[in-house]
C-alpha positions in Angstrom: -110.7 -24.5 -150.0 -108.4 -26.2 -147.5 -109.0 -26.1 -144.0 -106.8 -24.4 -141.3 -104.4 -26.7 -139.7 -105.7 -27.4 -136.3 -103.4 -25.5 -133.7 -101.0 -28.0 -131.3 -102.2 -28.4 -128.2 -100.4 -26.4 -125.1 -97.8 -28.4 -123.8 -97.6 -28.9 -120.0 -95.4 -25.9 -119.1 -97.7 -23.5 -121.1 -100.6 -25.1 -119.2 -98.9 -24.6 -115.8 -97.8 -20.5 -117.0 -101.4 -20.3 -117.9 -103.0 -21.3 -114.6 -100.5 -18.7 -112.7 -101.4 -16.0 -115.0 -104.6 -16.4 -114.4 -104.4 -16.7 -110.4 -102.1 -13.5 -109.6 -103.1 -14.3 -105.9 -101.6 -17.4 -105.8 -98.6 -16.5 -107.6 -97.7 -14.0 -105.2 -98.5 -16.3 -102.3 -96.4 -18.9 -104.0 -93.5 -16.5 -104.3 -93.2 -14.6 -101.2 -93.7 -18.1 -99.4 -90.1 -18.7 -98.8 -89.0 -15.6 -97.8 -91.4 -15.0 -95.6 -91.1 -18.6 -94.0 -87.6 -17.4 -93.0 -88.6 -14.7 -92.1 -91.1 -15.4 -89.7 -89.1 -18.6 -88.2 -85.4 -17.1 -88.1 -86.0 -13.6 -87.8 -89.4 -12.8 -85.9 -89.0 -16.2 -83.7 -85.8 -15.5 -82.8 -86.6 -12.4 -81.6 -89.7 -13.9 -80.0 -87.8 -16.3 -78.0 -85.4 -13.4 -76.5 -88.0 -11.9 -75.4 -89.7 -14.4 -73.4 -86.3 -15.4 -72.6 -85.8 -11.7 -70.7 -88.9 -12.7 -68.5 -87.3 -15.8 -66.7 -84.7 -15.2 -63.9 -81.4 -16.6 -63.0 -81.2 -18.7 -59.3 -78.6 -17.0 -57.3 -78.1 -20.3 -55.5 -78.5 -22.6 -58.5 -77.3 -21.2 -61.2 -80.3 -22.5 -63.0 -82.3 -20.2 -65.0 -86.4 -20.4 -63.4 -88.5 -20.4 -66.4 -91.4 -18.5 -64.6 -92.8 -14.7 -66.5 -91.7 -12.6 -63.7 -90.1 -8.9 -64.0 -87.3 -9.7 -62.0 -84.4 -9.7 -64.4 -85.7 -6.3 -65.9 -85.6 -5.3 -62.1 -81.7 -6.4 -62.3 -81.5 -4.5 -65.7 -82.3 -1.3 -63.4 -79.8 -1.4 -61.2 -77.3 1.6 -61.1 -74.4 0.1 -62.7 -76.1 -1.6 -65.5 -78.1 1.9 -66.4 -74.6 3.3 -66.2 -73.6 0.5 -69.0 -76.5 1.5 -71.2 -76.3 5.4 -70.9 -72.3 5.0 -71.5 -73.5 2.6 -75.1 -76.4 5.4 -75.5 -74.1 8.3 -75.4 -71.3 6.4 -77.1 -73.6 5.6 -80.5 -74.9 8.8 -80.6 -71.7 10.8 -80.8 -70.5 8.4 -83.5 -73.7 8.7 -85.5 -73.2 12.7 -85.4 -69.4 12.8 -86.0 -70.1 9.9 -89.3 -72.5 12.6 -90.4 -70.8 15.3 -90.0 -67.7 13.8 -92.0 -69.8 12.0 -94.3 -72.3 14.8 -95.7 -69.6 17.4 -96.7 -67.9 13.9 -98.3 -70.8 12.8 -100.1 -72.2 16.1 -101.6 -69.0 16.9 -103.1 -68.6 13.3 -104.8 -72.6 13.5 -105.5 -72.5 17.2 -107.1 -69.0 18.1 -108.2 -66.4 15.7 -108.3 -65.4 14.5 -111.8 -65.8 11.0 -113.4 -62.3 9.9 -111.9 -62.2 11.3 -109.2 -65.5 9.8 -108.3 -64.3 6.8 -109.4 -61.1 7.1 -106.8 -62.9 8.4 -103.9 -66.2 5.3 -104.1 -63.2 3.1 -104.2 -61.7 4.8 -101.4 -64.5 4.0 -99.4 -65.6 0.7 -100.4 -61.5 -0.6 -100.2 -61.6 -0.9 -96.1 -65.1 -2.7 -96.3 -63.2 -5.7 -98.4 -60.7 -6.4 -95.5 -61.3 -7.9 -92.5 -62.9 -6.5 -89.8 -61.1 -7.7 -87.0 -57.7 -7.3 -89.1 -58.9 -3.5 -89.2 -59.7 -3.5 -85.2 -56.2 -5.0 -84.2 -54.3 -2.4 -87.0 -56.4 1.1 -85.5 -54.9 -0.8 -81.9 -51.4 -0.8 -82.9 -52.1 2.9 -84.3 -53.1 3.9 -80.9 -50.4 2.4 -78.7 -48.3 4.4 -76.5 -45.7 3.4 -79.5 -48.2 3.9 -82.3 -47.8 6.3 -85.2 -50.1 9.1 -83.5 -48.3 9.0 -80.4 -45.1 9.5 -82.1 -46.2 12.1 -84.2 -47.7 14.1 -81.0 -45.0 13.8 -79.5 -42.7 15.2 -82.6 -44.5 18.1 -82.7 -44.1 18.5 -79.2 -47.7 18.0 -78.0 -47.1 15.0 -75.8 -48.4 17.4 -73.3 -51.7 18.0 -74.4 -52.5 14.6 -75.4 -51.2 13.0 -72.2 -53.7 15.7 -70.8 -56.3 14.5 -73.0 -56.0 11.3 -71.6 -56.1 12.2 -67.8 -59.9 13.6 -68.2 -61.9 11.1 -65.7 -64.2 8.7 -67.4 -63.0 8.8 -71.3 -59.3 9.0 -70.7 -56.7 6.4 -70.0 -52.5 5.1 -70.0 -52.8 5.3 -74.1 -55.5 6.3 -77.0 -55.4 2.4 -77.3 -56.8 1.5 -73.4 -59.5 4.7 -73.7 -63.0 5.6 -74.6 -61.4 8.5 -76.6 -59.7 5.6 -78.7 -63.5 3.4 -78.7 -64.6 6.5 -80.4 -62.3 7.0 -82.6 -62.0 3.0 -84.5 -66.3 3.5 -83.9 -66.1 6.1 -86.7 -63.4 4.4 -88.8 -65.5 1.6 -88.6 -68.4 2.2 -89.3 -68.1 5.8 -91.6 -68.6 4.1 -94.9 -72.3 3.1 -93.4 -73.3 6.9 -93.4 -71.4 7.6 -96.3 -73.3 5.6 -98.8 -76.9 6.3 -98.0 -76.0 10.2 -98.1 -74.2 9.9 -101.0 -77.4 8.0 -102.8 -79.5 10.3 -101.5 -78.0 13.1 -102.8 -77.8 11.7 -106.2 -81.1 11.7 -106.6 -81.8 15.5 -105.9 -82.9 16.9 -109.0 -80.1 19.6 -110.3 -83.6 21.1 -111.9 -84.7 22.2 -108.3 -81.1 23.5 -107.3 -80.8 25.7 -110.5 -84.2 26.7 -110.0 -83.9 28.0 -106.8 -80.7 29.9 -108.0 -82.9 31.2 -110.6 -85.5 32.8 -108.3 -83.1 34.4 -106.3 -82.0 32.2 -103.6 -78.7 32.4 -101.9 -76.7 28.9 -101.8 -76.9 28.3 -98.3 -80.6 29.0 -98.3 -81.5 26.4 -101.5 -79.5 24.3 -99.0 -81.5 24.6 -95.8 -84.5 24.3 -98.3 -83.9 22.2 -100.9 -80.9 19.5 -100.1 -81.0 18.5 -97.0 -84.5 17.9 -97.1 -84.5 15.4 -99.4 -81.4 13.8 -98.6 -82.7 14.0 -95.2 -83.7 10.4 -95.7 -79.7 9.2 -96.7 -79.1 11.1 -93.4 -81.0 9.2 -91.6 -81.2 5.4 -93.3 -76.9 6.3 -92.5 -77.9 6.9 -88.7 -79.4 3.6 -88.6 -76.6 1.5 -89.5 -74.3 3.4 -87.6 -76.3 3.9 -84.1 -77.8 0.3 -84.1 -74.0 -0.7 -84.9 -72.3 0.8 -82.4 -75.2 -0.3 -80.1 -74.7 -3.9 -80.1 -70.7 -3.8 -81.4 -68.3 -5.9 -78.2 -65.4 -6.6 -80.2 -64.1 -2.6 -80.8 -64.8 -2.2 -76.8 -63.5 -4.8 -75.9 -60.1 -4.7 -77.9 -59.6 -0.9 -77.8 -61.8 0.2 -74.6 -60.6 0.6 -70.9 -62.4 -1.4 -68.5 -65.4 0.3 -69.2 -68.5 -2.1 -70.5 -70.9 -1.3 -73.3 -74.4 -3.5 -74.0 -72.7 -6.0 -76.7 -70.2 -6.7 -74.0 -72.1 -7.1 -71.2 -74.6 -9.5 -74.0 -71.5 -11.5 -74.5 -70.4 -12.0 -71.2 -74.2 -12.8 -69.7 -74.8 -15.6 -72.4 -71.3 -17.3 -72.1 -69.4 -16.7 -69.4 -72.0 -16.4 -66.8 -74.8 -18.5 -68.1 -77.2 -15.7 -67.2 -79.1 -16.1 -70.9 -82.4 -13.9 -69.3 -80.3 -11.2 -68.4 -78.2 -11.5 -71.5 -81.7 -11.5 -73.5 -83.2 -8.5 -71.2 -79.8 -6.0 -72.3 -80.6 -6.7 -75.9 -84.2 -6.0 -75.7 -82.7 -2.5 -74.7 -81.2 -1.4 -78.7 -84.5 -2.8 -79.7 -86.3 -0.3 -77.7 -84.1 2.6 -78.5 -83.7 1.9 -82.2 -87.6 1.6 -81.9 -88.0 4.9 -80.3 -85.8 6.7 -83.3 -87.2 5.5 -85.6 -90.5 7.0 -84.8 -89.3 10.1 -84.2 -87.5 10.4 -87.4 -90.4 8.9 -88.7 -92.3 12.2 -87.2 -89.9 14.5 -88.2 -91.2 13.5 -92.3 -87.4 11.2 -92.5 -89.0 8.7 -94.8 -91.6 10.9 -96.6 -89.1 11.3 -99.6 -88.5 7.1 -99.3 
């Protein structure tokens, strides 16, 4: 009786598959170790160094920044016209995050729930199209729109409501000589902008509520808008609020829309840009960012809270 023939022996790569297989550990360690190397040196120690950045102070005199930890430049940061910068930002990213909602969800639940294959098709594209452009090409057009001689202006002023908006434009504080120069016109290229953002997360949200739980709550009785207090927005709650997060922490750190279609007014990002470059003030420049840190921390433990991530 002939004998077997004796198996070949494992070449090198087999050997090397072999000893990862059998140390999981290691295989893990091995792969997360790049990404969490950039992570930990680009990301974290950026962030790191900003912050012990804020804690140094700017010489009046000098102009040399004094690397001593003192609270001095926070002091600065408290000082009525830069708390004035960060409520305008504040209030400013919050009525863009509701008004992206508000447009978004009706939006999204009718592309999630009802709208045919094509017409899907059309309206994802219609959304995704202004994303492939430039953003600044987008800033400068929403400008021209605005002008005194823009499209909206003349189409006001067809209808013969030049009236109302130049009335519009005379309110203290959001107002100004044209859509273009006013906070009214900020607001307005915020949502352009940045609508897609909430518009996305909602829409994948809603695509994965069950249509089981839906037709079961029709089944048991349940009127439409209650199965949608109850049943949708909780769980698309999270697409709600992963949309808010792009679009708040956007808005709060955004220069280029204020500065191109604002009035004089300053938001955070601008006030950032001008601190770091312009004036050379990098602590106080590092101190006004700490403060969408600290905001976007504070959301996102009260969403966290109100159950926004339980459905994750």
């Amino acid at each position: 009786m002939s004998s077997m023939p004796a198996a070949p022996p494992p070449t090198l790569l087999r050997r090397i598959s072999t000893f990862f297989f059998t140390r999981p550990n290691l295989s893990l360690g091995l792969t997360l170790a790049l990404p969490v190397l950039w992570l930990g040196i680009f990301y974290l120690g950026a962030l790191a160094t900003l912050l012990i950045q804020s804690f140094f102070r700017l010489d009046g005199f000098t102009g040399r920044i004094i690397r001593q930890f003192g609270l001095q430049t926070y002091q600065e940061l408290l000082l009525p016209s830069n708390l004035d910068i960060i409520w305008r930002t504040t209030i400013m990213a919050a009525a863009v995050t509701v008004t992206c909602a508000l447009i978004a969800f009706p939006l999204a639940y009718y592309v999630a729930r009802y709208a045919p294959y094509r017409v899907k098709a059309i309206l994802y594209l219609a959304v995704l199209v202004p994303l492939w452009s430039s953003y600044l090409v987008r800033v400068y057009t929403w400008k021209i729109i605005l002008a005194q001689e823009g499209i909206i202006s003349w189409v006001v002023n067809t209808l013969g409501l030049g009236g109302l908006l130049d009335a519009v434009l005379g309110i203290e504080g959001i107002g100004g000589p044209s859509l273009s120069f006013s906070l009214i016109g900020t607001f307005l290229v915020f949502v352009y902008i940045w609508l897609p953002y909430m518009i996305l997360p909602i829409n994948a949200a809603l695509e994965r509520v069950p249509k089981s739980l839906v037709e079961a709550s029709a089944d048991l009785g349940a009127p439409p808008g209650y199965t949608f207090r109850h049943v949708i927005l909780p769980l698309a709650f999270p697409g709600v609020v992963a949309g808010s997060i792009f679009t708040f922490s956007l808005t709060l750190g955004d220069y280029i829309i204020p500065g191109v279609i604002g009035n004089s007014s300053f938001f955070i990002g601008q006030v950032v840009f001008a601190q770091q470059g312009t004036a050379g003030n990098i602590p106080l420049a590092a101190a006004f960012t700490v403060v969408p840190m600290l905001i976007m921390g504070v959301y996102l433990m009260v969403a966290k809270r109100m159950g926004a991530f339980d459905a994750l």
